[in-house]
N, C-alpha and C positions, 0 to 999 in steps of 0.2 A: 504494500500500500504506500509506494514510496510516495506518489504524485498527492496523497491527503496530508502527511509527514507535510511535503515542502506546503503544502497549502496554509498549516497551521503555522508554519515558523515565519511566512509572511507576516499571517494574520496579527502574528503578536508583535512582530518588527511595525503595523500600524497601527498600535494600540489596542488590539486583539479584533480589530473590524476588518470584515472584507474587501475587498479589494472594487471600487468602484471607478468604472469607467465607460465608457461608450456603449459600451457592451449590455452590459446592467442596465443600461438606459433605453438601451433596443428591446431586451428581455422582456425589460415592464409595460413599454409599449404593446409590445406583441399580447402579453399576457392579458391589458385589460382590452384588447381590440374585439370589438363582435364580433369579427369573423372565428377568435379563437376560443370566445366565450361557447358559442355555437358547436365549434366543432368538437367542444370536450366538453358538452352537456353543462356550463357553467353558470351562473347568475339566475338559479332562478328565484321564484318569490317564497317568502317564510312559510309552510305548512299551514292550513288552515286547523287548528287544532282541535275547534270547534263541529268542524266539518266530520272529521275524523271521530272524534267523538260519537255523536250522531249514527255514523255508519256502524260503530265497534257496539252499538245499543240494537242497532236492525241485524245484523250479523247475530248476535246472541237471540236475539228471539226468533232467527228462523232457523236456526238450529236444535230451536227447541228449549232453551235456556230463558231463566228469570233475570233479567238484568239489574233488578233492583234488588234480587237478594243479597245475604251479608256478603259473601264471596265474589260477590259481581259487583257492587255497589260504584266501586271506586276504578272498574277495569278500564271504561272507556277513558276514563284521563288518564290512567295509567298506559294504554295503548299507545294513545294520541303524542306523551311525552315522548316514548320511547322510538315511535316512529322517526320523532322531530330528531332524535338522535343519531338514529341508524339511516337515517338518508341525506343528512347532514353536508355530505362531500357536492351536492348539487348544488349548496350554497357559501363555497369554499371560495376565499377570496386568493389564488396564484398568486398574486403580487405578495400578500401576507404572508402565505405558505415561503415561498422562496426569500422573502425578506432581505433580499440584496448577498444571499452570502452564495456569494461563486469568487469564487477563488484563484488567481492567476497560477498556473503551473507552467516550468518547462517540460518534463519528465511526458509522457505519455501511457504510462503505465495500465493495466490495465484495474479498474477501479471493482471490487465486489462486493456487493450487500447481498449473505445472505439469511435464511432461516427467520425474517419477516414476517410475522404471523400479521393477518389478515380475516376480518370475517367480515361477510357480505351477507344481501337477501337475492335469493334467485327471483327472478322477474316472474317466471312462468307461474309458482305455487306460491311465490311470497314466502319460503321456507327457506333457515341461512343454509347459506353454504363455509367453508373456513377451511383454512392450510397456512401453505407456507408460502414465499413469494422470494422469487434471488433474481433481484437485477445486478445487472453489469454496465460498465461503459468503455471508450479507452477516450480519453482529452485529447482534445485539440487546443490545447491551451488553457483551458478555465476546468474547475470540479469544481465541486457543489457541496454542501456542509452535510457530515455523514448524516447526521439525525433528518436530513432533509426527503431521503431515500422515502422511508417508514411513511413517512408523512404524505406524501405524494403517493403510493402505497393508499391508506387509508382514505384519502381524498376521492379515489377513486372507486374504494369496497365500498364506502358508506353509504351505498343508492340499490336502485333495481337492478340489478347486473348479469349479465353471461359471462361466465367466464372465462370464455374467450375474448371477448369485447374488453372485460378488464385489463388483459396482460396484454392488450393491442394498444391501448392508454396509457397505461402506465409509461410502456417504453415511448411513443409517440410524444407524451409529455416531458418526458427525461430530453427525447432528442431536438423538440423545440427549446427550451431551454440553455441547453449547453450546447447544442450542434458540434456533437462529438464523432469521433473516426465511427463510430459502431454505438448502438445499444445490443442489449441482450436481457430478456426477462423469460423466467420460465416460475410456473404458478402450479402449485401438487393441491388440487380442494379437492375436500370430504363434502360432498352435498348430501345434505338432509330428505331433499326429496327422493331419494335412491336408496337411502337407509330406511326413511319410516313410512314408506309407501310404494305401490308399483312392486318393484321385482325383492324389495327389501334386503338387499344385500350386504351385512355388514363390513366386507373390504374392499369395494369398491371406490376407488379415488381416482382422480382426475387429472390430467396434468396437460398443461398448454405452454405452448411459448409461442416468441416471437422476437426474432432477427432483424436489426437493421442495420445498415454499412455495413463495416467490415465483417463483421460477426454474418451474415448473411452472405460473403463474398470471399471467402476468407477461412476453409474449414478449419485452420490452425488455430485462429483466437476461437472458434466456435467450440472447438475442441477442449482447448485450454480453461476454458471458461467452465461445460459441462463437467470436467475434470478438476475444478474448483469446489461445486455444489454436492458432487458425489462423495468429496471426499469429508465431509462435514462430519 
């Protein structure tokens, strides 16, 4: 991890901030533009809680259930809360997330986060799905603050998700951002709906990726990379 080492030893040489320059000033550009709001599902409006409410009271009683009794009494705002929580990445400000810290490197090394736990809700049943998530990168210059990984990560679990569509974001967002030689992300979910329904299978898990630059062009970093995560 040489290229995060030098990234820090700047950071402290300017008072432990990152490194701000044109760059960072494109980034943020980019990041509050509608077209990139749009293309990463971003900015939308706060949950209607009320609404939510409402529904998690007609859901209980066509199911058959008393909504006002003691064990239900308090479900639909407890619902409504927890939604507001777990979908949360749809109203996730990029600019905040990335918060200016990329980093000038020379080194190009290549960069790996991984064993990222992650939990999501599947779109189709509304039932989570959860694993692990190992992105990579290699710099062209700039890295990105390790904790920023995780987060960008969660930004994009915390909504309706496939996930495939998830690990196609994640890296898409990494590679907007840094515009580095290559991303690489590979995503192992356990879906719920595959355990507690349908075929019920309890070892059934999932695994996706997705390649970009060199890692996609390149089977040596790709190589090296999946020779990184296995060896965990």
């Amino acid at each position: 991890m040489t290229s995060l080492n030098s990234a820090r030893n700047e950071a402290r040489a300017n008072g432990g901030k990152a490194v701000h320059d044109a760059h960072a000033d494109d980034v943020n550009a980019r990041l509050r533009s509608e077209a990139f709001q749009q293309a990463f599902d971003l900015g939308y409006p706060p949950v209607d809680t009320a609404a939510v409410e409402d529904a998690t009271r007609q859901l209980l009683v066509a199911v058959g259930e008393d909504p006002l009794r003691e064990g239900l009494a308090n479900t639909p705002r407890r619902v409504a809360r927890a939604y507001e929580e777990l979908l949360a990445g749809y109203r996730t400000d990029p600019v905040a997330l990335v918060n200016d810290a990329l980093f000038n490197v020379e080194q190009s090394d290549m960069v790996v986060v991984s064993d990222i736990d992650f939990y999501s809700l599947c779109e189709h049943h509304l039932l989570p799905f959860y694993g692990k998530a190992h992105v990579a990168y290699l710099p062209a210059g700039k890295v990105i603050g390790l904790s920023k990984i995780p987060r960008i990560v969660e930004m994009f679990a915390r909504r309706l998700q496939l996930q495939e569509r998830l690990t196609r974001q994640i890296a898409g967002f990494v590679d907007e951002v840094l515009q580095p030689e290559g991303v690489a992300v590979v995503l192992e979910g356990v879906h719920l709906c595959a355990r507690m329904r349908g075929v019920e299978n309890g070892g059934t898990r999932m695994t996706s990726s997705t390649f970009l630059g060199r890692f996609e062009s390149d089977p040596a970093a790709r190589a090296e990379f999946l020779t990184h995560i296995r060896a965990r």
